[in-house]
ROVEXTOR-724274 format. One record per residue: residue number from 1; residue in three letters; x, y, z of N, C-alpha, C, O in turn. Coordinates in Angstrom, 3 decimals. Layout:
<pts>
+-----+------+----------+----------+----------+----------+----------+----------+----------+----------+----------+----------+----------+----------+
! seq ! type !      n_u !      n_v !      n_w !     ca_u !     ca_v !     ca_w !      c_u !      c_v !      c_w !      o_u !      o_v !      o_w !
+-----+------+----------+----------+----------+----------+----------+----------+----------+----------+----------+----------+----------+----------+
! NUM !  ala !        X !        Y !        Z !        X !        Y !        Z !        X !        Y !        Z !        X !        Y !        Z !
...
+-----+------+----------+----------+----------+----------+----------+----------+----------+----------+----------+----------+----------+----------+
</pts>
This chain:
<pts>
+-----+------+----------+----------+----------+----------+----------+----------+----------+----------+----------+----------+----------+----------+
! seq ! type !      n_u !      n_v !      n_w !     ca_u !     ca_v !     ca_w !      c_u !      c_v !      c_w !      o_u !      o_v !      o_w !
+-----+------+----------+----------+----------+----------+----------+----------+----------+----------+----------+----------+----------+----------+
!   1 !  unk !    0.849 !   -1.177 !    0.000 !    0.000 !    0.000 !    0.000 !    0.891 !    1.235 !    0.000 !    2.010 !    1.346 !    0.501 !
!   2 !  unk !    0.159 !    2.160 !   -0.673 !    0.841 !    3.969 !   -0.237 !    0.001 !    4.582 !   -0.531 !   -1.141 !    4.293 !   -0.886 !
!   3 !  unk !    0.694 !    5.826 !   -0.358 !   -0.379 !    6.942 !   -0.212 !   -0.892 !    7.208 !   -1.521 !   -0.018 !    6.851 !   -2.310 !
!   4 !  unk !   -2.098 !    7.759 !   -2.272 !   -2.495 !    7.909 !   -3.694 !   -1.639 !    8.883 !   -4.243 !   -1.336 !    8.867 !   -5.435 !
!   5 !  unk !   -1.179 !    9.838 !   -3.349 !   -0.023 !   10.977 !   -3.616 !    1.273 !   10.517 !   -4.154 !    1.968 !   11.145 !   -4.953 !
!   6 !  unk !    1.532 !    9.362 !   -3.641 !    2.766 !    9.071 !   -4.269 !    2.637 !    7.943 !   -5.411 !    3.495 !    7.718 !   -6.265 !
!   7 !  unk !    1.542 !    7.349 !   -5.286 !    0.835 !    6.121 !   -6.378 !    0.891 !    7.661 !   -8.125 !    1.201 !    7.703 !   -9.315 !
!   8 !  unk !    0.711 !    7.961 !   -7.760 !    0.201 !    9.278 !   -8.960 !    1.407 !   10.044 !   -9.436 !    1.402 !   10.474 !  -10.590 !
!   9 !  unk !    2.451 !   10.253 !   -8.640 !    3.752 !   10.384 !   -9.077 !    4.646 !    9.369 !   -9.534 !    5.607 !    9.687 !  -10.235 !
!  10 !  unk !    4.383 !    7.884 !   -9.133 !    5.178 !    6.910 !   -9.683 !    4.182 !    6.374 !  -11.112 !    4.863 !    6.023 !  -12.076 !
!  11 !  unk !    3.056 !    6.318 !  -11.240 !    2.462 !    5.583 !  -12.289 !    1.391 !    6.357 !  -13.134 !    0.765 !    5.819 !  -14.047 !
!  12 !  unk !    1.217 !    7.801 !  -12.713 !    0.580 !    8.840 !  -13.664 !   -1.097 !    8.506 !  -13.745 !   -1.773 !    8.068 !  -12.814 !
!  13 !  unk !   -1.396 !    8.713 !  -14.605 !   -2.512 !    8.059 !  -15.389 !   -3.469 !    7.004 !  -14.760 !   -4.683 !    7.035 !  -14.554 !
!  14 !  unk !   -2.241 !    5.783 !  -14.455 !   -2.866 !    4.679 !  -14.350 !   -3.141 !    4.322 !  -12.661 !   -3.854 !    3.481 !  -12.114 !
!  15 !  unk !   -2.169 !    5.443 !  -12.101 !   -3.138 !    5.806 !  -11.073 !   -5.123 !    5.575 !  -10.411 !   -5.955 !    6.168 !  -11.099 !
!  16 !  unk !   -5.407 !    5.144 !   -9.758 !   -6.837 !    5.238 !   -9.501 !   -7.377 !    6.396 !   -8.843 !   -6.654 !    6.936 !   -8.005 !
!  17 !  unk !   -8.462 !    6.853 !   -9.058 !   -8.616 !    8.225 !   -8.522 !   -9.358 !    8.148 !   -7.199 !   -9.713 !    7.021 !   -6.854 !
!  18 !  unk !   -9.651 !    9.182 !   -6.396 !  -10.520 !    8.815 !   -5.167 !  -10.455 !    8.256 !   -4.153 !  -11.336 !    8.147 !   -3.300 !
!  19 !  unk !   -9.238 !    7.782 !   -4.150 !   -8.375 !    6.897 !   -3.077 !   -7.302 !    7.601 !   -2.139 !   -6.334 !    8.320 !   -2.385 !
!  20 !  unk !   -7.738 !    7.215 !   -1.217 !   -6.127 !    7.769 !   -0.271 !   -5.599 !    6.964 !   -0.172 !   -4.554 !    7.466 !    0.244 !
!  21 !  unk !   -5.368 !    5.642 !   -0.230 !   -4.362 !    5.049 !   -0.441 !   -4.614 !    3.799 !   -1.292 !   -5.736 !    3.321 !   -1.460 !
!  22 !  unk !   -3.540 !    3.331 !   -1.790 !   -3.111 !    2.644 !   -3.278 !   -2.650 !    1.362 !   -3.067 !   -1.441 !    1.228 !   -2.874 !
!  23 !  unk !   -3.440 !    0.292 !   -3.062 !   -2.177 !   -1.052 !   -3.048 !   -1.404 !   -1.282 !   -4.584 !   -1.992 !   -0.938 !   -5.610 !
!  24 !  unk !   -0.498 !   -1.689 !   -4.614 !    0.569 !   -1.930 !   -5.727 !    0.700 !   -3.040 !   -5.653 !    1.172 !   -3.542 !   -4.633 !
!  25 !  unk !    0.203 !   -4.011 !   -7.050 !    0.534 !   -5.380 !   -7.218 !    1.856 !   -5.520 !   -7.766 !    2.090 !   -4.860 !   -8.779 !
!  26 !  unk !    2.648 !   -6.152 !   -7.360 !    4.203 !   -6.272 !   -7.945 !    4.061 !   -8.467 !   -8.655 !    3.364 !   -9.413 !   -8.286 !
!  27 !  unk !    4.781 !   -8.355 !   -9.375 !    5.210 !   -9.192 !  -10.174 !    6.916 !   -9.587 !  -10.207 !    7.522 !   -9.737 !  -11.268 !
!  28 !  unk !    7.499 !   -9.710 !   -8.967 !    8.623 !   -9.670 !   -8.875 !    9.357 !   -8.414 !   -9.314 !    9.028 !   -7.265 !   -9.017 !
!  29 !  unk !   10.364 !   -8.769 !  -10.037 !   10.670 !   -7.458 !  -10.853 !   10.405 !   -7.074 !  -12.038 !   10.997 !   -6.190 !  -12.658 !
!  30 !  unk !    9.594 !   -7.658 !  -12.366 !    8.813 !   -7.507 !  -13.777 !    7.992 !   -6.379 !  -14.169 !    8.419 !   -5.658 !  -15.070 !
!  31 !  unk !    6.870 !   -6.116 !  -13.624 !    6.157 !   -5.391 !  -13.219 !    5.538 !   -5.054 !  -11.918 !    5.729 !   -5.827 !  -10.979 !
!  32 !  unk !    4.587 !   -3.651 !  -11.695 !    3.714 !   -3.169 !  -10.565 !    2.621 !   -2.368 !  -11.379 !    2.706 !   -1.695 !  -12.406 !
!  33 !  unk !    1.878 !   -2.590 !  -10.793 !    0.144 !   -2.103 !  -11.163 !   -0.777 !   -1.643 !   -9.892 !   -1.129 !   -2.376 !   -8.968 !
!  34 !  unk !   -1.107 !   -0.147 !  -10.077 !   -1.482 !    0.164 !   -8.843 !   -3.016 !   -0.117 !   -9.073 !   -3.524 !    0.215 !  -10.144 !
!  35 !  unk !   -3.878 !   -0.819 !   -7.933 !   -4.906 !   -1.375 !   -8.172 !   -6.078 !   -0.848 !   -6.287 !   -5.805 !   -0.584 !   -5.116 !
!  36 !  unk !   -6.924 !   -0.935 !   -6.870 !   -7.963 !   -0.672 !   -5.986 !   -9.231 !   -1.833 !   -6.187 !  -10.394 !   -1.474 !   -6.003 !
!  37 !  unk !   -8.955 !   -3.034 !   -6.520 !   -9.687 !   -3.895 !   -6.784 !   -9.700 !   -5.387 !   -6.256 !   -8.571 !   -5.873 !   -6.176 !
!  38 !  unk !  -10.431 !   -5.968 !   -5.990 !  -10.086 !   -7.365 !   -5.311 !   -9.012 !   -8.330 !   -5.726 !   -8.691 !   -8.320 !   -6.915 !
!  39 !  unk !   -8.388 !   -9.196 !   -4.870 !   -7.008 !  -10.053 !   -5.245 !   -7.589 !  -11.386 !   -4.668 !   -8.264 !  -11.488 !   -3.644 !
!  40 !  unk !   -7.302 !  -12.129 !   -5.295 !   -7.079 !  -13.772 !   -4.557 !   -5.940 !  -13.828 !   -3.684 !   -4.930 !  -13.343 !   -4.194 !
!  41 !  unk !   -5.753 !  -14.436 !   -2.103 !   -4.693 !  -14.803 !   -1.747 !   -3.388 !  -16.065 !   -2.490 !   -2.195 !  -16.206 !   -2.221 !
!  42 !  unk !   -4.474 !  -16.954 !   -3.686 !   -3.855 !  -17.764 !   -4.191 !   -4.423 !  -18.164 !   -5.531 !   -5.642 !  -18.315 !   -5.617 !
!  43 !  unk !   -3.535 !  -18.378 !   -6.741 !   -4.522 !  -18.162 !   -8.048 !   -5.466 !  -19.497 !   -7.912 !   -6.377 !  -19.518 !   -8.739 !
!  44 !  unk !   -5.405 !  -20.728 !   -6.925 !   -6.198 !  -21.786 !   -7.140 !   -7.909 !  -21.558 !   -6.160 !   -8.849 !  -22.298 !   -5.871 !
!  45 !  unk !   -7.609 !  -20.338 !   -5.968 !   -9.224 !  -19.841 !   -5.524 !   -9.804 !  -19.021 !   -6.902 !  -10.941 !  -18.552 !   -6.849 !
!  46 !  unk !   -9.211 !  -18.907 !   -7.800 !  -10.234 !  -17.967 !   -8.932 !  -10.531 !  -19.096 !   -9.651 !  -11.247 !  -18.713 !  -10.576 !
!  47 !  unk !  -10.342 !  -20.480 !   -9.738 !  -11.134 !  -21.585 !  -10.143 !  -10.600 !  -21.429 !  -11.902 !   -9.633 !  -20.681 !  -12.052 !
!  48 !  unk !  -11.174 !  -22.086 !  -13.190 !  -10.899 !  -21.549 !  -14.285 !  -10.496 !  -20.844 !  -14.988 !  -11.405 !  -20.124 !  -15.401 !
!  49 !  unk !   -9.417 !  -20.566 !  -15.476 !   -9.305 !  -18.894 !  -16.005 !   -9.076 !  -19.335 !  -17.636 !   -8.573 !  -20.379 !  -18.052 !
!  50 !  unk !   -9.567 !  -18.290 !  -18.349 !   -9.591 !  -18.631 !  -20.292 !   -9.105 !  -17.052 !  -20.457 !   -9.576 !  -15.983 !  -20.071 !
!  51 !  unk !   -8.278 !  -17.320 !  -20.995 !   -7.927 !  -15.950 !  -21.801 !   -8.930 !  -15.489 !  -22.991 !   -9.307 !  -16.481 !  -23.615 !
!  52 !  unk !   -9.299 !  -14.665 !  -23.332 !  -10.378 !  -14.652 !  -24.776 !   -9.197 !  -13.647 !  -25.477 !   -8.452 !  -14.381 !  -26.126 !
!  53 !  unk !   -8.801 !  -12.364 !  -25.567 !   -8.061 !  -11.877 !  -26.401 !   -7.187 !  -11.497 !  -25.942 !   -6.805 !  -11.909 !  -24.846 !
!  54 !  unk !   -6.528 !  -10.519 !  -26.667 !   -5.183 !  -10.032 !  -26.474 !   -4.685 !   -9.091 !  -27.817 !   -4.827 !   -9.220 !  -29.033 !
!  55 !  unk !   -4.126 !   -8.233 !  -27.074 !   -3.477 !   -6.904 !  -27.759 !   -2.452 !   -6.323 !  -27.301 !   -2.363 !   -5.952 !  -26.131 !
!  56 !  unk !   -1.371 !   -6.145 !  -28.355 !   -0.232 !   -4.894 !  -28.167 !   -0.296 !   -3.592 !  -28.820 !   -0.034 !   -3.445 !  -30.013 !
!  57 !  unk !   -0.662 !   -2.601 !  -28.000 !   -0.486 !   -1.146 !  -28.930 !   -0.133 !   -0.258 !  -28.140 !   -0.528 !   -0.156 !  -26.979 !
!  58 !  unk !    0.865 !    0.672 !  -28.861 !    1.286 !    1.805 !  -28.518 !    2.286 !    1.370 !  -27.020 !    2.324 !    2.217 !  -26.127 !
!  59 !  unk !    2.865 !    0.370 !  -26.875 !    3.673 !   -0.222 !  -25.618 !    3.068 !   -0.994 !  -25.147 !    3.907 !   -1.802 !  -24.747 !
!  60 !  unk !    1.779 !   -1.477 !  -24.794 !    0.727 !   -1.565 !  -23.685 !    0.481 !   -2.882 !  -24.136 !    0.547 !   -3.099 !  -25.346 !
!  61 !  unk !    0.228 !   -3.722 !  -23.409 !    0.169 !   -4.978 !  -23.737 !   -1.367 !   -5.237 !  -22.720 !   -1.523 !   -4.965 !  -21.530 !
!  62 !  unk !   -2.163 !   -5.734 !  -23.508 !   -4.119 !   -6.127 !  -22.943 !   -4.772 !   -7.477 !  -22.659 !   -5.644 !   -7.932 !  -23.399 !
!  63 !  unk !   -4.457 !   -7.923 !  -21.887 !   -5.383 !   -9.233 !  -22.135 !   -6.659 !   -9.086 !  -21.484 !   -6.942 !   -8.207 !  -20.670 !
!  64 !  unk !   -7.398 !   -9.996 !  -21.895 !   -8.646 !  -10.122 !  -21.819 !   -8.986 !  -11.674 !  -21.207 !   -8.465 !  -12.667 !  -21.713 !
!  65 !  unk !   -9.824 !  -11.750 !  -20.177 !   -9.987 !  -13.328 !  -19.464 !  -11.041 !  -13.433 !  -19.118 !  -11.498 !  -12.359 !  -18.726 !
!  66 !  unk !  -11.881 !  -14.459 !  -19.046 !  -12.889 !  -14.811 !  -18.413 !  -12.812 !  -15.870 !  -16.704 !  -11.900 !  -16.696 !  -16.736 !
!  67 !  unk !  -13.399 !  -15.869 !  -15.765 !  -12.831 !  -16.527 !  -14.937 !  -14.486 !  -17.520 !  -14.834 !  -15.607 !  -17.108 !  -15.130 !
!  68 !  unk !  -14.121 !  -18.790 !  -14.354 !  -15.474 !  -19.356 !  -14.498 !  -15.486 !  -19.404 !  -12.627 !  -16.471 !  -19.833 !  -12.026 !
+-----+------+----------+----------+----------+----------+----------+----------+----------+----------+----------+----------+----------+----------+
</pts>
C-alpha cells in the first residue's frame, strides 16, 4: 500500500482516482500495477481462467480473461 499521492507520481494516469491510499501489485521485478480492486490470496481460488483476447499497442500490452 501507499499513499495515492505518491501512487500518482510513480504511475501517472494509471493511477486510480478517489483513493487515499493505493495497493501496488508487484510481479517480482517484472512489473507493478497500482490497483484498488479485489485479489485472490492464491490463483487456485479464482477456479478456471480462459484468456479470450489479447493486444499490443502503442507499448501496452491487454489481455482479456474470463474466470469461471
Amino acid at each position: 500500500m501507499m499513499p495515492a499521492r505518491e501512487a500518482k507520481k510513480l504511475f501517472g494516469a494509471k493511477a486510480p482516482e478517489g483513493e487515499s491510499d493505493i495497493r501496488v501489485v508487484k510481479i517480482g521485478d517484472y512489473d507493478a500495477v497500482p490497483c484498488v480492486g479485489a485479489h485472490v490470496s492464491a490463483t487456485k481460488e479464482i477456479g478456471q481462467f480462459r484468456i479470450i483476447s489479447s493486444d499490443f499497442n502503442d507499448g501496452v500490452l491487454r489481455v482479456r480473461y474470463k474466470l469461471n
